[in-house]
C-alpha positions in Angstrom: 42.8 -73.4 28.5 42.3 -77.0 27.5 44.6 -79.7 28.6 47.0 -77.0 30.3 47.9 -75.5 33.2 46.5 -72.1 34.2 47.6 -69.3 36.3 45.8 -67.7 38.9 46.9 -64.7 41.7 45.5 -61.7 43.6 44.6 -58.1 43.1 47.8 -57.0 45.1 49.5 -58.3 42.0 48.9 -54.2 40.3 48.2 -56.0 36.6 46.0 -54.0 34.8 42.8 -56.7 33.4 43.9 -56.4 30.2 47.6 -57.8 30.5 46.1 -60.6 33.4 43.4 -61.1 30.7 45.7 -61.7 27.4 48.0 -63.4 29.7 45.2 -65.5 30.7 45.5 -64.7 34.4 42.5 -65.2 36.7 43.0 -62.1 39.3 41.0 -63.4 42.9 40.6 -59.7 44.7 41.2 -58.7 48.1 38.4 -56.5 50.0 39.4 -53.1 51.8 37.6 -52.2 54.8 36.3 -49.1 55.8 33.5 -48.5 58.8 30.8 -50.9 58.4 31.6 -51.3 54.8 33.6 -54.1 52.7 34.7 -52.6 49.0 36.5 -55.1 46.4 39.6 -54.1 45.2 40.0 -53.2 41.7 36.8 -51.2 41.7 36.1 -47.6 40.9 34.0 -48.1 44.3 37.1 -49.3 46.5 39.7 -46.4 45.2 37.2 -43.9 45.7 36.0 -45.2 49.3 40.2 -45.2 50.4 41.0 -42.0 49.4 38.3 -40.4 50.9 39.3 -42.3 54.5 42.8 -41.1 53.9 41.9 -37.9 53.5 39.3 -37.6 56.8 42.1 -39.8 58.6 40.0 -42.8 58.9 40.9 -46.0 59.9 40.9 -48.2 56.7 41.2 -52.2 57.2 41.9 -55.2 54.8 40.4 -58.6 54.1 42.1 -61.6 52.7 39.7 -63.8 49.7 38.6 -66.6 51.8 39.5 -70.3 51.6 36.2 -70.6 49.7 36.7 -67.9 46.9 40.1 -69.6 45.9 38.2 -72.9 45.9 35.1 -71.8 43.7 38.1 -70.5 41.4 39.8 -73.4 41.2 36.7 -75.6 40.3 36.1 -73.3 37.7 39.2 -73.4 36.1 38.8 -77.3 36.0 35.0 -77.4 34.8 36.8 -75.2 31.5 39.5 -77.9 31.0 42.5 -76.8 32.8 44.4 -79.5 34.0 47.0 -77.5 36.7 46.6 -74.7 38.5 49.3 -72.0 40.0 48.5 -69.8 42.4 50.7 -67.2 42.5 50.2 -64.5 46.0 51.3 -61.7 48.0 54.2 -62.4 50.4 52.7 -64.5 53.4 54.5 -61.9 55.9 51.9 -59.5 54.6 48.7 -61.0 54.1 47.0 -64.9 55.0 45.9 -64.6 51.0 48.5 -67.5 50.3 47.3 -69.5 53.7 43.9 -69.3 52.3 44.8 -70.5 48.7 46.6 -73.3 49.9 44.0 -74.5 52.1 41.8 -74.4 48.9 44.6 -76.1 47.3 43.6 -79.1 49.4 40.0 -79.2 47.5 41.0 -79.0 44.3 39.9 -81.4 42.0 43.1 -80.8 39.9 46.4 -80.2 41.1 47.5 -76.7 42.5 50.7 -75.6 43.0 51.1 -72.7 45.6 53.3 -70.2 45.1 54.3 -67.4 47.8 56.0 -64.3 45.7 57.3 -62.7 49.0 56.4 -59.5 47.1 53.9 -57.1 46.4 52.9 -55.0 43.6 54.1 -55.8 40.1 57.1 -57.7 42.1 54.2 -60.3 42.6 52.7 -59.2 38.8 56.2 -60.4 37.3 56.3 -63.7 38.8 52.4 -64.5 38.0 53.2 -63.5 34.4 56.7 -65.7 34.4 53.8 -68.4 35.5 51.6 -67.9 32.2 54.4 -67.2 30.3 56.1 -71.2 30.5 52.1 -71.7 30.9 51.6 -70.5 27.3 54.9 -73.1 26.1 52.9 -76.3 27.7 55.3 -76.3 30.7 54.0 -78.4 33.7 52.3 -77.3 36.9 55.3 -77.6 38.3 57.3 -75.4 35.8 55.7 -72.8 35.7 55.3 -72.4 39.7 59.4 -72.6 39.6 59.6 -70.0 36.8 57.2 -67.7 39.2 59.3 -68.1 42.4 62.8 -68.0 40.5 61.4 -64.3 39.0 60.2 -63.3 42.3 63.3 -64.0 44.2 64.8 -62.0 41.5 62.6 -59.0 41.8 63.6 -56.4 44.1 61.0 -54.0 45.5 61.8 -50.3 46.9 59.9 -47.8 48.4 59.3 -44.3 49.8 56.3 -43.4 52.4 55.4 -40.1 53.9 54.7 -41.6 57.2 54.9 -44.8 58.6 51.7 -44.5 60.6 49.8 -46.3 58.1 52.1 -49.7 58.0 52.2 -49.3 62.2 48.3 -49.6 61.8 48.6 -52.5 60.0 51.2 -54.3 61.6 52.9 -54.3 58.5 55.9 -52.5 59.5 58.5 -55.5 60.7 62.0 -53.8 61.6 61.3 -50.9 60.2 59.5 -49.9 63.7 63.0 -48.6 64.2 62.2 -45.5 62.3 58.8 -45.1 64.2 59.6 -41.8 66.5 62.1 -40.2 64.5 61.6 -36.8 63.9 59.3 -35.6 61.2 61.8 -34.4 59.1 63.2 -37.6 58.3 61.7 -39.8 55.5 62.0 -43.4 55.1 63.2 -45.3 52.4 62.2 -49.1 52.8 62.4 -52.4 51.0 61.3 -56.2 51.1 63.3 -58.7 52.7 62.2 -62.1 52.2 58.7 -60.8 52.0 58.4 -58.4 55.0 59.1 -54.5 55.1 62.4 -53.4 56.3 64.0 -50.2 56.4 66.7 -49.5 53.8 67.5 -45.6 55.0 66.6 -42.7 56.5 66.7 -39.5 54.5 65.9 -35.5 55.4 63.6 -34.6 52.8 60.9 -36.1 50.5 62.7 -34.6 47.4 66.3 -36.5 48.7 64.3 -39.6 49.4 62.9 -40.0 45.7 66.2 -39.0 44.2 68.0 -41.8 46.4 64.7 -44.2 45.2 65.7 -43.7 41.6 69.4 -44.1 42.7 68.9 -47.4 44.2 66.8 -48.2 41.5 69.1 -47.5 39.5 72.2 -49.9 41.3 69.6 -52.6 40.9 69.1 -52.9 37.5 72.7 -52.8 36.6 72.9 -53.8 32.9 71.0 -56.6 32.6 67.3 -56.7 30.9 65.4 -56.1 33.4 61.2 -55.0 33.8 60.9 -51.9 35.9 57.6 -50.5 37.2 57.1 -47.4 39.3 54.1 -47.4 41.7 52.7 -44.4 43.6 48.9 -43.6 45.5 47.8 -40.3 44.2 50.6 -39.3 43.1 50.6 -39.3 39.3 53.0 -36.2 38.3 55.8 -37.3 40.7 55.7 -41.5 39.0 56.0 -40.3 36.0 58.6 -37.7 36.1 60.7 -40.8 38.2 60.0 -43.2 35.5 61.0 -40.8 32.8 64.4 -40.6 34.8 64.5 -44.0 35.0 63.9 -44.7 31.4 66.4 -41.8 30.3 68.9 -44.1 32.1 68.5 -47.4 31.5 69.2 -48.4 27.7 66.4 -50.1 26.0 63.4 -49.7 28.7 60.2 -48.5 26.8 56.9 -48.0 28.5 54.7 -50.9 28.5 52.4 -50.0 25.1 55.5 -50.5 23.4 57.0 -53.7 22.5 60.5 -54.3 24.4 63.6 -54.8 23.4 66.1 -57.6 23.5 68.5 -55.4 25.5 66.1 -53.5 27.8 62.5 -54.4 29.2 59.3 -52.5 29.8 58.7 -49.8 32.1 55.0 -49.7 33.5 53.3 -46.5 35.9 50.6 -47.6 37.7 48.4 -46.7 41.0 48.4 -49.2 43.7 45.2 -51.1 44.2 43.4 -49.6 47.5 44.5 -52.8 49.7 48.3 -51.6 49.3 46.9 -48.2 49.5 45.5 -48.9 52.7 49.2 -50.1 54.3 50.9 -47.5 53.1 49.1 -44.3 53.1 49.0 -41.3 50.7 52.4 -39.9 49.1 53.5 -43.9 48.3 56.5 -44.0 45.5 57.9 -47.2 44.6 59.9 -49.0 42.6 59.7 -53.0 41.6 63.1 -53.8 39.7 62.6 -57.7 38.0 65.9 -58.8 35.4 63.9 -61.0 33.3 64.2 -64.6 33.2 67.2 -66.3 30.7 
């Protein structure tokens, strides 16, 4: 870490601590909210605390790190010889996470460069690791917070909810309110634009939805290399059968153990942290789509 510049970003970001560890990747978490009771993200504690809310239809809330957190970081990282710091963090239209780091920013005893991924998920993920990746080839401060905000804006992010009660809760919802009152039978298919949730389409059944998320998926990647990573909340059997389709289709993806190739990129399955959870309810499917950088 001497003498160079270090990446830092939040538990939204989906990166399991190994990769954010061999990537060198500090991970600040998020807390969710439940009751009378504050549960850090990325905990067995936190996972276990959401699901059993979702399932007794209790009102689950979210907590930005504070100003303070980022700070304490950020000295830290200097004290061990870093000499920049990127902060790399959950879209602003979703969370204050990126006001708070770049009102810590303003303390730092070494530079910090700010980054807003206007993503979530492994959208965010890719763009942190794009960060430690020119981090790792000496690149300045600077650099590597324009290699993390060219991936992001790069990254497309797609998703299927069973309801959008939970993101009404939240106030997470933007346009997609539209779809808020249709009848039951119809399931929404949304997407980020510029950082907030907007729909993409309406479709009649759950089973048509996922088959026009792979589809979409699909349009996105193209033929270029691209990283693809399917997301779900409880929903293990239907992620993985999606990212088998997805992999069947798309020459040269392999799943993350294995190494990628030059042609492809990896394909990654993982449950959302419980923040994300907490947005979007039980039944979540998505898909982050991210070409990879020249």
């Amino acid at each position: 870490m001497a003498g160079r510049t270090v990446v830092v970003t939040d538990s939204t970001a989906c990166l399991a601590p190994e990769r954010a560890a061999a990537a060198g990747i500090t991970v600040v978490p998020l807390q969710v909210v439940i009751g009378t009771e504050s549960y850090t993200e990325g905990t067995p504690e936190a996972r276990a605390a959401l699901m059993d809310a979702l399932r007794k239809h209790q009102l689950a809330t979210t907590s930005r790190p504070s100003p303070e957190q980022f700070a304490a970081h950020y000295r830290e990282l200097a004290e061990a010889g870093a000499t920049g710091i990127v902060s790399v963090h959950i879209s602003g239209e979703l969370s204050a996470t990126h006001e708070s780091a770049v009102l810590a920013a303003s303390t730092s005893p070494i530079p910090v460069e700010v980054v807003d991924s206007r993503s979530v998920g492994m959208g965010l993920g890719y763009a942190a690791l794009a960060a430690a990746d020119a981090a790792a080839q000496g690149e300045s401060a600077a650099a590597c917070a324009a290699a993390a905000a060219k991936r992001a804006t790069m990254t497309s992010a797609f998703f299927y909810v069973d309801t959008l009660e939970y993101l009404r809760r939240g106030g997470r919802i933007g346009s997609a309110r539209a779809f808020v009152g249709s009848a039951l039978a119809v399931k929404p298919l949304l997407h980020l634009v510029e950082g907030r949730v907007e729909p993409l389409e309406k479709v009649r059944t759950a089973a048509r939805a996922i088959a026009r998320l792979e589809q979409v998926a699909l349009e996105r990647a193209g033929q270029d290399a691209v990283d693809v990573a399917v997301h779900h909340l409880g929903s293990v059997p239907r992620a993985e059968l999606l990212a088998e389709r997805l992999r069947e289709q798309l020459p040269g993806l392999s799943r993350v153990a294995a190494p990628a190739s030059e042609r492809g990129g990896e394909l990654t399955v993982s449950e959302v942290g419980a923040v994300l959870g907490a947005h979007a309810g039980p039944g979540l499917l998505a898909v982050i789509v991210s070409p990879r950088l020249p």
